[in-house]
C-alpha positions in Angstrom: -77.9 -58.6 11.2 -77.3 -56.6 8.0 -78.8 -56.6 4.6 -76.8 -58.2 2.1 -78.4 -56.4 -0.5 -77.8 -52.7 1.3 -73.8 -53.8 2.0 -74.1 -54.7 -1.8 -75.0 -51.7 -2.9 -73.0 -49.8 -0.6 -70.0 -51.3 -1.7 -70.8 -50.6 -5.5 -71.4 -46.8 -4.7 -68.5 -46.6 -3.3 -66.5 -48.4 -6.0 -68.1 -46.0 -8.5 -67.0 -43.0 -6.5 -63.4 -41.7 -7.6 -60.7 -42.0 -5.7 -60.3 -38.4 -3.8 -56.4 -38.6 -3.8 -56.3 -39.3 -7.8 -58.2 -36.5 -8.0 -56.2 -34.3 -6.4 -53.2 -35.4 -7.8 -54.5 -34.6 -10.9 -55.6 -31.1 -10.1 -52.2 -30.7 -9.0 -50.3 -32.1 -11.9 -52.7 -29.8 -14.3 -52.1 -26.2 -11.6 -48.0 -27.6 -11.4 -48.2 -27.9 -15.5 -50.3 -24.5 -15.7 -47.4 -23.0 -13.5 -44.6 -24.5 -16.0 -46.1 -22.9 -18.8 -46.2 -19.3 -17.6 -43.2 -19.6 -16.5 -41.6 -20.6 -19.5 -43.6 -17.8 -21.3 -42.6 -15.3 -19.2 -38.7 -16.3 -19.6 -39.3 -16.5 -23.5 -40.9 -12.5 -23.4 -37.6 -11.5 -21.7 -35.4 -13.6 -23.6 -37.0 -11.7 -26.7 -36.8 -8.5 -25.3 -33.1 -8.9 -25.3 -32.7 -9.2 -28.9 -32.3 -6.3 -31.0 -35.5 -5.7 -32.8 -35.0 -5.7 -37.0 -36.2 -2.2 -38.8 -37.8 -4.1 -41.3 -40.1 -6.7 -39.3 -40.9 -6.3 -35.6 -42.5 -2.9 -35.3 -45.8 -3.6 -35.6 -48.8 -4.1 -33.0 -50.0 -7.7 -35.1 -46.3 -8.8 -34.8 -45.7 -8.0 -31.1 -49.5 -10.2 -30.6 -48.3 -12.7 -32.6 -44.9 -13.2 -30.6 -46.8 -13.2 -27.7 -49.1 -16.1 -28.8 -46.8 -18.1 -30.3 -44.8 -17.7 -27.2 -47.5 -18.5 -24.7 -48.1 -22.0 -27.3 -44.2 -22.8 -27.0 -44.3 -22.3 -23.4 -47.3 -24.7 -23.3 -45.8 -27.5 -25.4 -42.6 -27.3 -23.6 -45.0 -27.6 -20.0 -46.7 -30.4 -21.5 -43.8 -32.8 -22.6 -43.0 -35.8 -20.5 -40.1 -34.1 -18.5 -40.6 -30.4 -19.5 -37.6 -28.1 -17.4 -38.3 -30.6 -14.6 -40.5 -27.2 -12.7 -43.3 -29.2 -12.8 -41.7 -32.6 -11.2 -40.5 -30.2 -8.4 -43.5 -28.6 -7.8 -45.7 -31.8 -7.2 -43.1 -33.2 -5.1 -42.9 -30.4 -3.1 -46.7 -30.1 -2.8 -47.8 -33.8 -2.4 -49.7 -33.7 0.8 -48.1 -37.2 1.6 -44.9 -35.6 2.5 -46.5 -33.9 4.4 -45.8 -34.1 8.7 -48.7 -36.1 10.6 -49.8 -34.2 13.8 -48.2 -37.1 15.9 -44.6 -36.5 14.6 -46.0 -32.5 14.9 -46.3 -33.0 18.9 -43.2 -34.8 19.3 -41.3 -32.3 17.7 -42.9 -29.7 19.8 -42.4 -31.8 22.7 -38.6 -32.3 21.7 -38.3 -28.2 21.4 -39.9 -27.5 24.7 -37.4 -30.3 26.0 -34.4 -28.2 24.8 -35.8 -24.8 25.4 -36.0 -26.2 29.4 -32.9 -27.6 29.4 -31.1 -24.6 28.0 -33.1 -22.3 30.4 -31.7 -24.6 33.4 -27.9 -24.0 32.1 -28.3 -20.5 31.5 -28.9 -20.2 35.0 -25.4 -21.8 35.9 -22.9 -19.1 37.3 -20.3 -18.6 34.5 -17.6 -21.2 34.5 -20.1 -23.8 36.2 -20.3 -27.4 34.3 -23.6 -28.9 35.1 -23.1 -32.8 35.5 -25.6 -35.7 35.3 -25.8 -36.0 39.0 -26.7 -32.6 39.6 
């Protein structure tokens, strides 16, 4: 028989353990957010690049650095609100390894394939104008 005291402390290990999928959920929200943001940063550089630059402000090196911080802090504030441009939702949804296909509905879609690959090698071997029927 087991220890009650070993299953005891067992189960409180593993209760103190955190849970593996909230973890990577949360690496994945933060890598999905990170994405966001550059994104956003890059399409604020090339938004700015297509406005005409003023002859009295704009030419300078400590301007173009400060455009480029304050874009890359705009592009992180826009990543980090509830919704954002939605890249973010779209990007988790799309990576979430629970939409992901088990190997069982892998084999029978392989299986299903082979099934049709046969099936279409049998009819190509039909002489033209030939209709294959059930019985046959």
């Amino acid at each position: 028989m087991s220890d009650p005291t070993k299953l005891h402390t067992l189960y409180a290990v593993q209760n103190r353990l955190p849970n593996r999928k909230a973890i990577e959920d949360k690496k994945l929200k933060q890598s999905a957010s990170d994405f966001e943001a550059l994104f956003v940063q890059q399409m604020l550089k090339v938004m700015r690049q297509t406005v005409p630059q003023n002859s009295l402000f704009g030419k300078g090196h400590g301007e173009k650095l400060f455009r480029e911080m304050l874009d890359a802090e705009y592009a992180k504030t826009i990543s980090q609100r509830p919704n954002g441009l939605g890249i973010k939702e779209s990007l988790m949804k799309q990576m979430d390894r629970s939409d992901r296909i088990t190997p069982s509905q892998m084999n029978a879609g392989i299986k299903k394939a082979q099934a049709d690959n046969n099936s279409l090698k049998s009819a190509a071997n039909l002489p033209i104008g030939t209709v294959k029927t059930p019985s046959q």
